[in-house]
N, C-alpha and C positions, 0 to 999 in steps of 0.2 A: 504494500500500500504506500502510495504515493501521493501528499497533498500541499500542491505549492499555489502560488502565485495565477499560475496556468490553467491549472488541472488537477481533479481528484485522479489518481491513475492504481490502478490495482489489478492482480491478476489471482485467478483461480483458477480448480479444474471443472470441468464440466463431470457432472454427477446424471446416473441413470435415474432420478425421481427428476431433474432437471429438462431432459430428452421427452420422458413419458408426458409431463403435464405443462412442455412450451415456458418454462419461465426457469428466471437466475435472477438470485438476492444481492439485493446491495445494501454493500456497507454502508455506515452507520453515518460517514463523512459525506458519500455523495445520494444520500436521503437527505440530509442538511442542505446542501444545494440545491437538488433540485425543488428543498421546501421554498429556497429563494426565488425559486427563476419562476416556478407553476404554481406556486401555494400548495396545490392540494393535489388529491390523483388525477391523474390527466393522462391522453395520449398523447407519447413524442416519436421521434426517432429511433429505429436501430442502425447503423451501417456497420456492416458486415465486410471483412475483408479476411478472408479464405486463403492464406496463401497457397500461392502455387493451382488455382483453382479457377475454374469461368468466372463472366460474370453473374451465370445463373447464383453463382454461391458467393458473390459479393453485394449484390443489389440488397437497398436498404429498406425497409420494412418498417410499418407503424407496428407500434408494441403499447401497452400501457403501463404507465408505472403509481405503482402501488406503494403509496406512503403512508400509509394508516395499519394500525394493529402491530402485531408484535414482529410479523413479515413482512415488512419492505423487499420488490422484489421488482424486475419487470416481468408481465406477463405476455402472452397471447402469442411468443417467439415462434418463429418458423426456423425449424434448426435444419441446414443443411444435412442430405441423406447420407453422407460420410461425418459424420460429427459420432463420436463415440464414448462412452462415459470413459473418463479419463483426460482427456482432451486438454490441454493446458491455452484458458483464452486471458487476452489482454486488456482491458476495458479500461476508455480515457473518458470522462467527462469534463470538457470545458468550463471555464466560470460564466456563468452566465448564461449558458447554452442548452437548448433543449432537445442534443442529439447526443446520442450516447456512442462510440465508435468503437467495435467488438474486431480483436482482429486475433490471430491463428500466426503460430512461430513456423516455419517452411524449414525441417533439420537439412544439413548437408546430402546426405543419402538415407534412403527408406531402411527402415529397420523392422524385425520382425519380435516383437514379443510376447513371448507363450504362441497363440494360433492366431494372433493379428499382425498384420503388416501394416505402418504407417509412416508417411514421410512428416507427418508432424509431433512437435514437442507435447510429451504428456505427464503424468503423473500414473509412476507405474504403480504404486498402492491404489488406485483408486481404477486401476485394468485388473488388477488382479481382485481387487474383491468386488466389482460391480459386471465387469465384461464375461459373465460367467453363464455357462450352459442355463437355460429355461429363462433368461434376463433379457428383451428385447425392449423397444420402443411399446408392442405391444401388448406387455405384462414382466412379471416379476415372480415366477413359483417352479416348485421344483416338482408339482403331478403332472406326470407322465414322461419325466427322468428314467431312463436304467441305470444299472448299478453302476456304471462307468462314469457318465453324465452326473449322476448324483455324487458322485466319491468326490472327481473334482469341483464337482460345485460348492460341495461341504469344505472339504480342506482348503477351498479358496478364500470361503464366507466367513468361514468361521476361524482358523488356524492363526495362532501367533504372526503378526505380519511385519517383515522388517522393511528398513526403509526403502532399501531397492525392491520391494515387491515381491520379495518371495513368503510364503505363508508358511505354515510347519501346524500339524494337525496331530492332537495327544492321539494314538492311533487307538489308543483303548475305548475313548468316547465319540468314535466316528460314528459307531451305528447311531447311538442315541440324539449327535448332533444332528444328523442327517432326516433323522423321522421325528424329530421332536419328542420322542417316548423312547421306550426301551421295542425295539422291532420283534418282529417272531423271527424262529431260530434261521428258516428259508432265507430271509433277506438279510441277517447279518451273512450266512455263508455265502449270499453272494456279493454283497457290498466288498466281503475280503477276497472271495474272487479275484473280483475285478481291480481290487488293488496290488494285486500279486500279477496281473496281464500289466496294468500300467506301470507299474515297474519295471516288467522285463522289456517294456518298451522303450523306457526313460522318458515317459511323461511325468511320472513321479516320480520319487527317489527315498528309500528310509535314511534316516536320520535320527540321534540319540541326543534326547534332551533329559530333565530333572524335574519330578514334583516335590515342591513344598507342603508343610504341613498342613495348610489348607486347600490343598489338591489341588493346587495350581503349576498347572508346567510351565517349564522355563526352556529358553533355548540361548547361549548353551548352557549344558547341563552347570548346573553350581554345583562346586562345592561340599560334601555334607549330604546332599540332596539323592536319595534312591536316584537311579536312571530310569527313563522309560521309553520304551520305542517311538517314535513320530514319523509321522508321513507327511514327505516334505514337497511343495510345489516351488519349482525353482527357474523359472522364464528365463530362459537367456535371449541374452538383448544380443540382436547378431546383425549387422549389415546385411543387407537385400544385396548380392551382386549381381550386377547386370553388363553384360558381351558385350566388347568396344564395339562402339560405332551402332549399336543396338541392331544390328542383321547377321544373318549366318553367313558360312564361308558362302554360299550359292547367292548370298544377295535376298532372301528373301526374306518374310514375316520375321521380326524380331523373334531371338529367340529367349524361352522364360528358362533364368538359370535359379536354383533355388539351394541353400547352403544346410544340409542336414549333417546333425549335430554327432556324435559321437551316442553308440545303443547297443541295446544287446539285440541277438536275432536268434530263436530258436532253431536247432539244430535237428535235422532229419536223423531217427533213429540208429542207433548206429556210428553216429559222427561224433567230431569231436573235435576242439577248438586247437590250434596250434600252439605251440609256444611263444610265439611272437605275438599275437592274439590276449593271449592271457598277458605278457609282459605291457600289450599297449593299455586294458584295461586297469592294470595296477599300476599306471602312468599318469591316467586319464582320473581315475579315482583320488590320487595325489593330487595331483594341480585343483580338485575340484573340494580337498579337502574334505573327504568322508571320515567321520570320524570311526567309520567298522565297513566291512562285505567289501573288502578289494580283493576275493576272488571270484573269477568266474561261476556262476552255480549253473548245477550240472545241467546238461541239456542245451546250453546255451553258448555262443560266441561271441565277437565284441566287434562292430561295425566302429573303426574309426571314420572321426569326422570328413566331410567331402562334400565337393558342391558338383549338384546332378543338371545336366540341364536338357532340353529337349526343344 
């Protein structure tokens, strides 16, 4: 937040109740202004500027603003169809002025984190627990989730969440996080299921944290503190690379290169992972800092990281 001479200037992220019901709050400094410029609720301006975007997603828009009750806000916003909860926007009001000017940071190159790609600045705690399976523009719930769909939705929503946006889920209270009750016994076995497929995917990853005496976990573990298992969501923020000159050797349709991470891949019966295989995954498990399971489990190999393209 920013308030001079000029301009109230402030910036925030864009939140999924924001997306769903058309409106964004304003601080406390430019409700003050605008009590000066309009008196009271009024409709004014939005202008919008999208970086990197048409002008379908720059053109400005009446919005109303809402200075009364305990929610100061603008409402009735028409959020551009790539705008996604997390979204880091910039918002200047003038003195004196009764347009509000909303604009969007345009990063160097598109980055991809967790299953979204975006070339704008965001706020990755606010991807990681809003941008989540059954969470769209048009609702917020988890009926009619599967056990996969639901595991990460719960470990995203609910799991200790650190600044860079990774979450870490006490893996013992996942069933009851996930149904709000204690489940019957079918859907705890398959919420762990499907937590044991995600892992050998490396959508997830275990991870070993502490609970305190009031049963609360901690990551990392303290201390003093029992250990407990967690189940950890851990988005890596990766460059999007894209083929110079954007076309193939032939000259034609760009082509889409896409950078996959470093995973395990089940093994056809029978088989069995190399030495070199297993030395890169207890390579790979260093640098990412696990604090247990840098061997291979059985059945399985180790996909180092590579960029596929087609």
């Amino acid at each position: 937040m920013r308030d001079d001479a000029q301009a109230v200037v402030w910036r925030a992220p864009l939140r999924l109740a924001h997306l769903r019901g058309g409106w964004f709050p304003l601080p406390s400094e430019a409700v003050c202004e605008l009590r000066r410029s309009i008196g009271r609720d009024a409709e004014i301006r939005l202008e919008l500027d999208h970086a990197g975007r048409d002008s379908a997603d720059t053109a400005g828009q009446a919005v109303a603003a809402e200075l009364t009750g305990s929610r100061a806000r603008l409402a009735g916003i028409a959020w551009p169809q790539d705008f996604f909860p997390g979204l880091m926007l910039d918002l200047r009001l003038p003195r004196g002025g009764v347009v509000v000017q909303l604009a969007t940071t345009e990063l160097d190159e598109p980055v991809r984190f967790g299953d979204r790609v975006t070339g704008h600045c965001f706020d990755p705690r606010v991807v990681t627990r809003e941008d989540v399976p059954g969470s769209d523009r048009g609702g917020d719930t988890a009926v009619g989730l599967g056990p996969r769909a639901l595991v990460l939705r719960t470990v995203r929503r609910c799991g200790l969440l650190t600044l860079d946006g990774h979450a870490l889920q006490d893996r013992a209270a996942l069933p009851r996080a996930a149904y709000g009750r204690r489940p019957a016994r079918a859907q705890v076995a398959a919420l762990m299921a499907a937590v044991v497929e995600l892992f050998a995917e490396r959508v997830l990853e275990p991870a070993v944290g502490s609970r305190d005496v009031w049963g609360q976990p901690h990551f990392p573990p303290r201390a003093g503190q029992p250990t407990i298992p967690l189940i950890a969501y851990r988005p890596a923020r990766q460059r999007v690379i894209r083929p110079w000159g954007g076309t193939d050797a032939s000259g034609g349709k760009p082509r889409t290169l896409h950078f996959v991470p470093g995973h395990l891949r089940r093994l056809r019966p029978g088989c069995s992972p190399s030495d070199v295989q297993r030395a890169a995954f207890r390579e790979y498990c260093c640098r990412l800092g696990k604090a247990d399971g840098w061997e291979l489990p059985a059945g399985y190999t180790f996909v180092t990281e590579h960029t596929r393209g087609h």
